[in-house]
MIPADREN-232958 format. One line per 10 residues: number of its first residue (from 0); their letters; for each residue x, y, z of N, C-alpha, C. Coordinates in steps of 0.1 Angstrom, whole numbers, plus 5000, padded with zeros to 4 digits. Layout:
NUM> a> X:Y:Z:X:Y:Z:X:Y:Z  ...;
//
This chain:
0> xxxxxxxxxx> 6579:6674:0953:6589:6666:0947:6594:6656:0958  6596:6643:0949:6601:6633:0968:6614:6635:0967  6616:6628:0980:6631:6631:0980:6638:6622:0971  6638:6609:0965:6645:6603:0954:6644:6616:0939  6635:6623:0939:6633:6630:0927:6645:6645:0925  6643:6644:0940:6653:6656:0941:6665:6652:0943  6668:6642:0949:6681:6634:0950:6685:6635:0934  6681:6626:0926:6681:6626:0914:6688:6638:0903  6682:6650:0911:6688:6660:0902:6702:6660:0898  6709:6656:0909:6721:6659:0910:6725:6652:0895;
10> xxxxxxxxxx> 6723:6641:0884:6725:6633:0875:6737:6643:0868  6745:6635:0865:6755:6642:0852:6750:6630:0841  6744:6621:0838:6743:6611:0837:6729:6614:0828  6716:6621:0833:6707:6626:0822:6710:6630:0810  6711:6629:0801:6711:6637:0786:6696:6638:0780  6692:6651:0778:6683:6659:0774:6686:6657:0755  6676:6657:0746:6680:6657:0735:6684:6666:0729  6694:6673:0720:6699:6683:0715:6688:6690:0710  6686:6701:0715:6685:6713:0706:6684:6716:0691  6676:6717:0682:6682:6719:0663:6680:6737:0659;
20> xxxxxxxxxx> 6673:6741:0674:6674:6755:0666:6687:6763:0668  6691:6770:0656:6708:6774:0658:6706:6788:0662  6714:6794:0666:6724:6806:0676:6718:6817:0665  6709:6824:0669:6703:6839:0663:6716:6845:0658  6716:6846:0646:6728:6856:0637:6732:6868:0644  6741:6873:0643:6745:6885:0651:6755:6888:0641  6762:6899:0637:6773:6906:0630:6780:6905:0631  6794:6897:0625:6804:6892:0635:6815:6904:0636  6818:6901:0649:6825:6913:0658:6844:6913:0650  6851:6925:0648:6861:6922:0641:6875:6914:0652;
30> xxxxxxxxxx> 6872:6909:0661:6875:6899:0669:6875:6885:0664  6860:6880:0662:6855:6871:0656:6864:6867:0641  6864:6878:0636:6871:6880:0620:6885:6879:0620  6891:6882:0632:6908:6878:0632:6911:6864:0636  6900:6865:0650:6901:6847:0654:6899:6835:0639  6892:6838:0631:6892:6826:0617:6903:6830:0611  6908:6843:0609:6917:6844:0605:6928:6839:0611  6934:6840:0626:6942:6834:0628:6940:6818:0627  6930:6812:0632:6927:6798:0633:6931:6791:0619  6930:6801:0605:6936:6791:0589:6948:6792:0588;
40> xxxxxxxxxx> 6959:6799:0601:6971:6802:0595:6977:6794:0606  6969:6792:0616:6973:6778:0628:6971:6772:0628  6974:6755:0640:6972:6745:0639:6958:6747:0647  6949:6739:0633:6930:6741:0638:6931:6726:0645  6937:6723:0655:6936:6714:0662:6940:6720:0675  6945:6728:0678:6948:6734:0696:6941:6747:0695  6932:6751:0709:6932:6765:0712:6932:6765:0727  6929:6777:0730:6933:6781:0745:6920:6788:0750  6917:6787:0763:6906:6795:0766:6905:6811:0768  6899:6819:0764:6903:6831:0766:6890:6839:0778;
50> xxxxxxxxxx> 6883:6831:0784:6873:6839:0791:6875:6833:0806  6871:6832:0811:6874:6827:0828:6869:6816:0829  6855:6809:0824:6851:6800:0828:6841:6796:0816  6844:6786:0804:6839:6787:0791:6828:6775:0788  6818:6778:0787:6806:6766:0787:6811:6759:0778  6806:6743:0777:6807:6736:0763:6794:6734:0766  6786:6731:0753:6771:6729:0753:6774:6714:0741  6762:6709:0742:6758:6695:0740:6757:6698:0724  6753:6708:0716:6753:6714:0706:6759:6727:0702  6757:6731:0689:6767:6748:0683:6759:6752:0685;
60> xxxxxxxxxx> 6751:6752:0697:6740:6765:0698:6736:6767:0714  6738:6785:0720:6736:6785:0736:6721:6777:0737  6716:6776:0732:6701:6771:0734:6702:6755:0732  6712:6751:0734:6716:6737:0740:6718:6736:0756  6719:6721:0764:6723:6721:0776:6736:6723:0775  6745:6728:0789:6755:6728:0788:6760:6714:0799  6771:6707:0790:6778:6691:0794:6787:6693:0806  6796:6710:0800:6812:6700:0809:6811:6720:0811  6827:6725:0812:6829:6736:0814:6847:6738:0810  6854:6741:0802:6867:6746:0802:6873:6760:0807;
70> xxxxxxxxxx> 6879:6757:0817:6884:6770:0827:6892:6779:0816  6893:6792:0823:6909:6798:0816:6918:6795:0816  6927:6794:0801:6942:6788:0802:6940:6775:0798  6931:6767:0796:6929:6753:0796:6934:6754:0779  6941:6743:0775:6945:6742:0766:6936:6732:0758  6930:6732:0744:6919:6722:0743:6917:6715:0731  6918:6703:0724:6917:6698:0713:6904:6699:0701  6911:6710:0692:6897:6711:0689:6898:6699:0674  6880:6694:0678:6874:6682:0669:6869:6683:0660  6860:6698:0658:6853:6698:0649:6850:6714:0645;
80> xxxxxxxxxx> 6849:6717:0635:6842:6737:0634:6831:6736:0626  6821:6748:0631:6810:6751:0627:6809:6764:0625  6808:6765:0615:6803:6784:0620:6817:6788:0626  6808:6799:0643:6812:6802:0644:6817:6794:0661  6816:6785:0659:6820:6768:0671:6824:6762:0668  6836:6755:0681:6842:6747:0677:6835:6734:0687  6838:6724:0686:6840:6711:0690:6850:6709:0700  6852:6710:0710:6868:6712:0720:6865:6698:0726  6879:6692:0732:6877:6678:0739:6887:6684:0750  6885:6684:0764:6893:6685:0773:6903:6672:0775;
90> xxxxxxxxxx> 6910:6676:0787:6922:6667:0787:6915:6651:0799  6901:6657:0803:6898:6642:0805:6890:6633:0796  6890:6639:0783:6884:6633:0769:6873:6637:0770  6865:6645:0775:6851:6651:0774:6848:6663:0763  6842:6662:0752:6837:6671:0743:6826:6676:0746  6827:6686:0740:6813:6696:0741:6815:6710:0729  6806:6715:0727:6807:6728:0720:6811:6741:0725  6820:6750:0719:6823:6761:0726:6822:6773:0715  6819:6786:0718:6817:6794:0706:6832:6800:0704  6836:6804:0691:6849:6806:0688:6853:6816:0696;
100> xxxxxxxxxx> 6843:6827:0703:6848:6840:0704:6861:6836:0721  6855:6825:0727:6855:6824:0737:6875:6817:0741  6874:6811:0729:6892:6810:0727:6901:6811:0717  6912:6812:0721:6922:6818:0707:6932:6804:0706  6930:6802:0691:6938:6789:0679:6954:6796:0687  6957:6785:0688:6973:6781:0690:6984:6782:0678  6993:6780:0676:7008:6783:0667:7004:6766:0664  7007:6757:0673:7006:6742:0673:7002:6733:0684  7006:6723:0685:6994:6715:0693:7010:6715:0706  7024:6718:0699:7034:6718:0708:7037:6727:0716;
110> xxxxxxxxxx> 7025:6745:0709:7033:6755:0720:7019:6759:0726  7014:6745:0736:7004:6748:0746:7003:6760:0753  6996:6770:0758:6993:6782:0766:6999:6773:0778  7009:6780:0791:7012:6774:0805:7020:6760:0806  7026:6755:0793:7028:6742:0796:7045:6737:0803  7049:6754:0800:7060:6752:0800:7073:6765:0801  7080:6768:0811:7084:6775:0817:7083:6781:0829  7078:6790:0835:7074:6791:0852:7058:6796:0848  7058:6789:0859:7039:6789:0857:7034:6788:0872  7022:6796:0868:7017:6800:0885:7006:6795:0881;
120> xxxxxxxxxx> 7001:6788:0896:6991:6779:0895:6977:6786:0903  6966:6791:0902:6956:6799:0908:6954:6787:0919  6957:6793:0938:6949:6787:0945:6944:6789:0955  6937:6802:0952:6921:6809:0957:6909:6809:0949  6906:6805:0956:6892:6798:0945:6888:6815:0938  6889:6819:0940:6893:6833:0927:6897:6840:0931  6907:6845:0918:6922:6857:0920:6913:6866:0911  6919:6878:0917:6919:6890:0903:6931:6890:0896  6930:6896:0879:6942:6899:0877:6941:6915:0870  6950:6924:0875:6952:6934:0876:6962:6941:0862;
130> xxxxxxxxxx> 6962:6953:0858:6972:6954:0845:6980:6962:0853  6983:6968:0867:6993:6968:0877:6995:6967:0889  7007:6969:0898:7005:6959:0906:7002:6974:0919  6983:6977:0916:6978:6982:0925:6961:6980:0924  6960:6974:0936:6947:6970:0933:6931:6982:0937  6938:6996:0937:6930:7004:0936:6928:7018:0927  6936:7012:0917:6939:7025:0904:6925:7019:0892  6921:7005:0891:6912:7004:0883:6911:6989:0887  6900:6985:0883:6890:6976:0880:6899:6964:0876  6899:6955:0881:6907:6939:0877:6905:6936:0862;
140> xxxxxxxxxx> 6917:6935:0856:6912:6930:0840:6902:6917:0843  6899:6907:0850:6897:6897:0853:6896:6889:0860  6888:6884:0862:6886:6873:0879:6885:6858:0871  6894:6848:0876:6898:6835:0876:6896:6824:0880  6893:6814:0881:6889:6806:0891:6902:6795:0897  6901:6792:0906:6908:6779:0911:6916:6771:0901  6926:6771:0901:6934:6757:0894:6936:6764:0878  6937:6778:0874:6943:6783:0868:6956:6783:0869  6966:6779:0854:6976:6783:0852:6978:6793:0842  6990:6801:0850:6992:6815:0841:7007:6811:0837;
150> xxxxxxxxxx> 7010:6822:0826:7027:6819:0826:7029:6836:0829  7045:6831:0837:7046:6837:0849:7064:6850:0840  7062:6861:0840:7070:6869:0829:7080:6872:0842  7082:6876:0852:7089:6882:0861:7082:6884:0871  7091:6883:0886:7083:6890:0899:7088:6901:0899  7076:6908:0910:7077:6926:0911:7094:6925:0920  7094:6939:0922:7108:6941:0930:7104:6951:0939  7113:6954:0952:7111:6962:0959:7096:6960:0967  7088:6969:0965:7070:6970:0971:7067:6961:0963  7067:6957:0954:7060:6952:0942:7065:6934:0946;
160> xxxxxxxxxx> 7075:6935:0949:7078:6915:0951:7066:6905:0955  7054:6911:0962:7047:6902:0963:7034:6902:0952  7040:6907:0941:7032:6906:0927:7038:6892:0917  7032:6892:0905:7039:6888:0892:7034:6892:0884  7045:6890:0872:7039:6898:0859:7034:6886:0850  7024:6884:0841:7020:6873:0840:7014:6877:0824  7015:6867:0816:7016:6867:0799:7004:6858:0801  6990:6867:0795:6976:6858:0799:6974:6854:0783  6964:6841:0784:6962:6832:0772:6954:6844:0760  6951:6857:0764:6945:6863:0751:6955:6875:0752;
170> xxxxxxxxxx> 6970:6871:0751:6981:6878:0749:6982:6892:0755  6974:6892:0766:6972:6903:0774:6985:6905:0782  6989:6914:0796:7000:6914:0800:6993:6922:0810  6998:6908:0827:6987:6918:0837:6994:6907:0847  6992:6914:0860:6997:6916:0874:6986:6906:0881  6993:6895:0890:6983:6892:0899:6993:6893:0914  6987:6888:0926:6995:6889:0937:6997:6872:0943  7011:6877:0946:7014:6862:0949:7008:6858:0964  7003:6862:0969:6995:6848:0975:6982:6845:0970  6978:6844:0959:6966:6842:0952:6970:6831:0943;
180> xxxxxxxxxx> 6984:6824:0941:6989:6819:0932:7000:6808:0940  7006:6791:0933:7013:6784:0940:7025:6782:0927  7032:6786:0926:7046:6784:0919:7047:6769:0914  7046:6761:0927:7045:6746:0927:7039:6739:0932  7026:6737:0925:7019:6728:0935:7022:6714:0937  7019:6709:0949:7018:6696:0948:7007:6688:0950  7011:6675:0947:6997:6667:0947:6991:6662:0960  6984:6663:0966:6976:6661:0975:6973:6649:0983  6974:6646:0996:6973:6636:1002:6955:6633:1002  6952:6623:1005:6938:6623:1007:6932:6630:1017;
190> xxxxxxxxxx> 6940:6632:1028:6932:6644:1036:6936:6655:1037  6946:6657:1027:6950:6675:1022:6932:6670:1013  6933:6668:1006:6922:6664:0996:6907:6672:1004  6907:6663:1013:6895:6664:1022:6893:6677:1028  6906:6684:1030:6907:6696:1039:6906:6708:1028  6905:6702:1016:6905:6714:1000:6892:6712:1002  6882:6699:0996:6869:6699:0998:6864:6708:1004  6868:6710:1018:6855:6716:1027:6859:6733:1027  6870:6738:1018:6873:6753:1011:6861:6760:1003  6856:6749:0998:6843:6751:0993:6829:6748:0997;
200> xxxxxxxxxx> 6827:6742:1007:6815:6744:1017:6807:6758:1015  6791:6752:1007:6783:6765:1006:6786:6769:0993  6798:6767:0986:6796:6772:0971:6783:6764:0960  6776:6774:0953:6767:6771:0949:6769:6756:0941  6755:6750:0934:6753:6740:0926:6753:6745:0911  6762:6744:0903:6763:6748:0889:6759:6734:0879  6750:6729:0873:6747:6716:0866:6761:6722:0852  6769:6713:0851:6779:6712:0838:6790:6718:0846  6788:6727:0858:6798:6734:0865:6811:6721:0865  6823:6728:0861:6838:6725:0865:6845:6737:0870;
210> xxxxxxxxxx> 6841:6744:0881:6852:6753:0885:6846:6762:0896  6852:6767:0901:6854:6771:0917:6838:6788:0917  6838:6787:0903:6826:6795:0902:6810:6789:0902  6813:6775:0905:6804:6762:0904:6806:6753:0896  6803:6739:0909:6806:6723:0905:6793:6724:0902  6790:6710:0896:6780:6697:0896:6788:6688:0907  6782:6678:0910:6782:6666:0919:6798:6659:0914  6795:6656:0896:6809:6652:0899:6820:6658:0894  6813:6672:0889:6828:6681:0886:6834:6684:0898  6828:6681:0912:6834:6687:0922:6845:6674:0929;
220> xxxxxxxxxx> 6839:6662:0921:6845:6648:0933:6856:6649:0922  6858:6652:0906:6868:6647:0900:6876:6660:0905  6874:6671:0906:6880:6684:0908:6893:6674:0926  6887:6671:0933:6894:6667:0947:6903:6653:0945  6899:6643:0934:6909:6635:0929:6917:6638:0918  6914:6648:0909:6928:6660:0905:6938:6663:0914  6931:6665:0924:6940:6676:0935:6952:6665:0937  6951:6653:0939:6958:6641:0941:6967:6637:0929  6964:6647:0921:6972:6644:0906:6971:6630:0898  6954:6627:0898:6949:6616:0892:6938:6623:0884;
230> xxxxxxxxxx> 6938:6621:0872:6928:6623:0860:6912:6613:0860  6908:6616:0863:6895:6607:0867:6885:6614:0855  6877:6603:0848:6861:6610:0839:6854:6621:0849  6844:6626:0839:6838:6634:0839:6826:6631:0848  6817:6625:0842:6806:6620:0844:6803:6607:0860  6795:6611:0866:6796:6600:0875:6792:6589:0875  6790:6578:0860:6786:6568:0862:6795:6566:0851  6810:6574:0842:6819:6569:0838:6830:6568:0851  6830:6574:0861:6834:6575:0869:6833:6563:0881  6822:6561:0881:6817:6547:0888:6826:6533:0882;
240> xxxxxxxxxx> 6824:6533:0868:6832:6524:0859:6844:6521:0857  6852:6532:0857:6864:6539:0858:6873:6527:0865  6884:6521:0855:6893:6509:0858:6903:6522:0866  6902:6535:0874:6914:6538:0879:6909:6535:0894  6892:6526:0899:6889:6527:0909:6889:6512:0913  6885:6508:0924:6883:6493:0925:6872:6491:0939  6860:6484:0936:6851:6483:0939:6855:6483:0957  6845:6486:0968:6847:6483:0983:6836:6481:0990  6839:6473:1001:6823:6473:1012:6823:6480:1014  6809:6488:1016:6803:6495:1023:6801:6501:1040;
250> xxxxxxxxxx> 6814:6485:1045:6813:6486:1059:6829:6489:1060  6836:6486:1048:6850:6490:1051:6855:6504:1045  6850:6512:1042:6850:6525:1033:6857:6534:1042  6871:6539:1034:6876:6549:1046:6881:6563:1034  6883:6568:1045:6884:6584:1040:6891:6588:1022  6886:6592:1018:6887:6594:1004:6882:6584:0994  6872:6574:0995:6865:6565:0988:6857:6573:0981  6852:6568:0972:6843:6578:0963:6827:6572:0963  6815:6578:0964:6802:6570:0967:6794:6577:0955  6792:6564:0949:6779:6564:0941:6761:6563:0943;
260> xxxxxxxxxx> 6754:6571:0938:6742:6573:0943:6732:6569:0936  6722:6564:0932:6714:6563:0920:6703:6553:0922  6690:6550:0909:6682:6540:0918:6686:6528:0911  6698:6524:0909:6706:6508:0904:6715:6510:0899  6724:6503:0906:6741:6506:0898:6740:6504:0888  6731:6507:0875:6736:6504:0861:6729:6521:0858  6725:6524:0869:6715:6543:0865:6722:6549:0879  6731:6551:0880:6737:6562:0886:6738:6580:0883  6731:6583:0893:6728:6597:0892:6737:6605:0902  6744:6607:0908:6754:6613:0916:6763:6607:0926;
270> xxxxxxxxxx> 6772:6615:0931:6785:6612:0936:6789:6620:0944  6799:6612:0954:6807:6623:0967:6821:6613:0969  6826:6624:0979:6836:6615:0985:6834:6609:1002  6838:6598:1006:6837:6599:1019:6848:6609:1025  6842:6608:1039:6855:6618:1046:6854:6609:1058  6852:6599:1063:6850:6596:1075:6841:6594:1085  6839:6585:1096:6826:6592:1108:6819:6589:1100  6808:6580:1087:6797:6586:1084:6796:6595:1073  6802:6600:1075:6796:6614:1067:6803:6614:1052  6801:6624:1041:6805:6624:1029:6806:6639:1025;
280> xxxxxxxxxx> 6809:6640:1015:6809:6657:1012:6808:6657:0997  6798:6665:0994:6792:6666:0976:6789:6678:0973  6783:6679:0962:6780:6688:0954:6765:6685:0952  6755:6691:0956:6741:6687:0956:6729:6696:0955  6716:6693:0949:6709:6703:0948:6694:6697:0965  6702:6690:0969:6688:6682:0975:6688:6691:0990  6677:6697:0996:6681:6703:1007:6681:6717:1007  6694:6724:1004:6700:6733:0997:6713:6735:0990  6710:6738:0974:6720:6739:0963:6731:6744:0967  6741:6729:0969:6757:6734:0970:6765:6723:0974;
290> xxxxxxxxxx> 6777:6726:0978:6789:6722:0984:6787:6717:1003  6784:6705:1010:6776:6704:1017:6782:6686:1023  6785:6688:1034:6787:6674:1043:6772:6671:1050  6774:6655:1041:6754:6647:1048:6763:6633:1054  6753:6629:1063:6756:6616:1069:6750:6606:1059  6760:6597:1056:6756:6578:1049:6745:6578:1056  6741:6578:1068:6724:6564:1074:6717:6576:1073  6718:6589:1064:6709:6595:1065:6697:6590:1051  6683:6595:1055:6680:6594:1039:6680:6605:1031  6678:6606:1020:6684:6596:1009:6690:6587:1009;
300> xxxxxxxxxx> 6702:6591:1012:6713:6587:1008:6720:6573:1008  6714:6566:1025:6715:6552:1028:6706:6540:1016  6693:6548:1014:6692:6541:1000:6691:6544:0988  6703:6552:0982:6701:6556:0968:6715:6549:0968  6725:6546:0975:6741:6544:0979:6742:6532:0970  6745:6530:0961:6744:6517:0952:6759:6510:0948  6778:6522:0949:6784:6513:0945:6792:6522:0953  6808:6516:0959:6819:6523:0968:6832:6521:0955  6841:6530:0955:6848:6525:0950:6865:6534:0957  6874:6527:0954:6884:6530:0963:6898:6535:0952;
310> xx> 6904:6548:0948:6913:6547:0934:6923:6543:0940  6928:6537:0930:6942:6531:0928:6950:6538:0933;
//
């Protein structure tokens, strides 16, 4: 493979053509059976994630690519039902397919899962959550990823104060520990940004990955301009496009600029951030698959580097 070809992989930007064979019948589980049932008595336009880290695929069937990724707790617009799939659009307008089992229909589109009351924000790139507040009586109900919000029922007292009690999106009721969680986060300077980035150094390359369990190239660059509390696309050549950036030289590029990679700025295949010195920090399969600081004059990179762009 040359190295433009493996560079290349990194693409969020490829689409593969859908899949037509559908999802092998299975028996539906009496989970399945309450979830429709709740979904005709709710608003079939909101649900909530109920698993830790929820594929959306290109089609209603796993035997599609998967596009994007909706974490737990993500609250999600759904567009369309099939069976037993829905159509979900995240909150940076990216759709994809998700199977029903995977989240629970909402009351309404106004009583979002986390959106409101005290809310703990996950900021260890994974928390356990516990059904008490001991983490050696049993097995974690659940492992989380990064930039989860929970709603937050009471803190522990006495031994227990460095717990919370926490009301999870599949109406569960379970214990995490408070330094695994931020009450209030705030938004991020560009080199708080930079200094999050490199938290993940060595986490693997997930293709569709959005979450601390595995990026793609630009689930990881939009993931670090979140942190800044800016909503940025999905995709790294909507991303490139993206009126929230504004074009830059290549000789004036400073710390937190965003770099586009591809063989012509109209086919852009991956993305990073600068950090300074040269160097950049991405999400890449070229080399070895991961989270990983390369030098600009290195190659690839010096010529696949096709557009800078600087956000607003």
């Amino acid at each position: 493979m040359t190295q433009l070809a493996s560079a290349v992989l990194n693409s969020r930007t490829v689409s593969k053509p859908p899949q037509t064979r559908q999802r092998p019948l299975k028996a539906f589980s009496l989970f399945l059976l309450l979830c429709a049932a709740t979904l005709s008595a709710s608003d079939p336009n909101t649900a909530v994630v109920i698993i830790p880290v929820a594929n959306m695929y290109s089609a209603a069937t796993e035997e599609s690519d998967v596009v994007s990724q909706a974490i737990y707790g993500s609250n999600l617009k759904v567009l369309e039902e099939s069976s037993s799939w829905m159509k979900v659009q995240t909150n940076d307008e990216y759709s994809g397919w998700v199977p029903m089992q995977d989240m629970r229909p909402l009351q309404s589109a106004s009583s979002g899962y986390a959106t409101s009351g005290r809310v703990a924000q996950v900021s260890s790139l994974l928390a356990n959550v516990y059904r008490e507040t001991d983490v050696t009586l049993h097995r974690p109900l659940l492992t989380i990823p990064f930039e989860t919000r929970l709603e937050v029922i009471a803190q522990g007292q006495g031994d227990d104060a460095d717990w919370f009690q926490v009301h999870l999106p599949d109406q569960r009721i379970g214990w995490i520990q408070a330094g695994d969680v931020d009450l209030q986060p705030r938004k991020l300077t560009i080199e708080q940004s930079i200094t999050l980035g490199r938290r993940f150094l060595g986490l693997t390359y997930t293709w569709g990955g959005r979450s601390s369990l595995g990026y793609d190239c630009s689930g990881f660059t939009q993931m670090l301009v979140r942190s800044r509390g800016i909503i940025m696309p999905r995709d790294a050549d909507l991303q490139a496009a993206w009126n929230g950036g504004v074009p830059v030289d290549r000789k004036k590029l400073r710390a937190g600029d965003l770099l586009f990679f591809g063989s012509a700025a109209d086919h852009i295949t991956h993305t990073g951030m600068f950090i300074g010195h040269d160097r950049f920090i991405h999400d890449t399969t070229y080399g070895h698959p991961g989270v990983q600081i390369s030098r600009l004059k290195d190659q690839p990179w010096t010529r696949l580097l096709v557009a800078c762009r600087r956000v607003k």
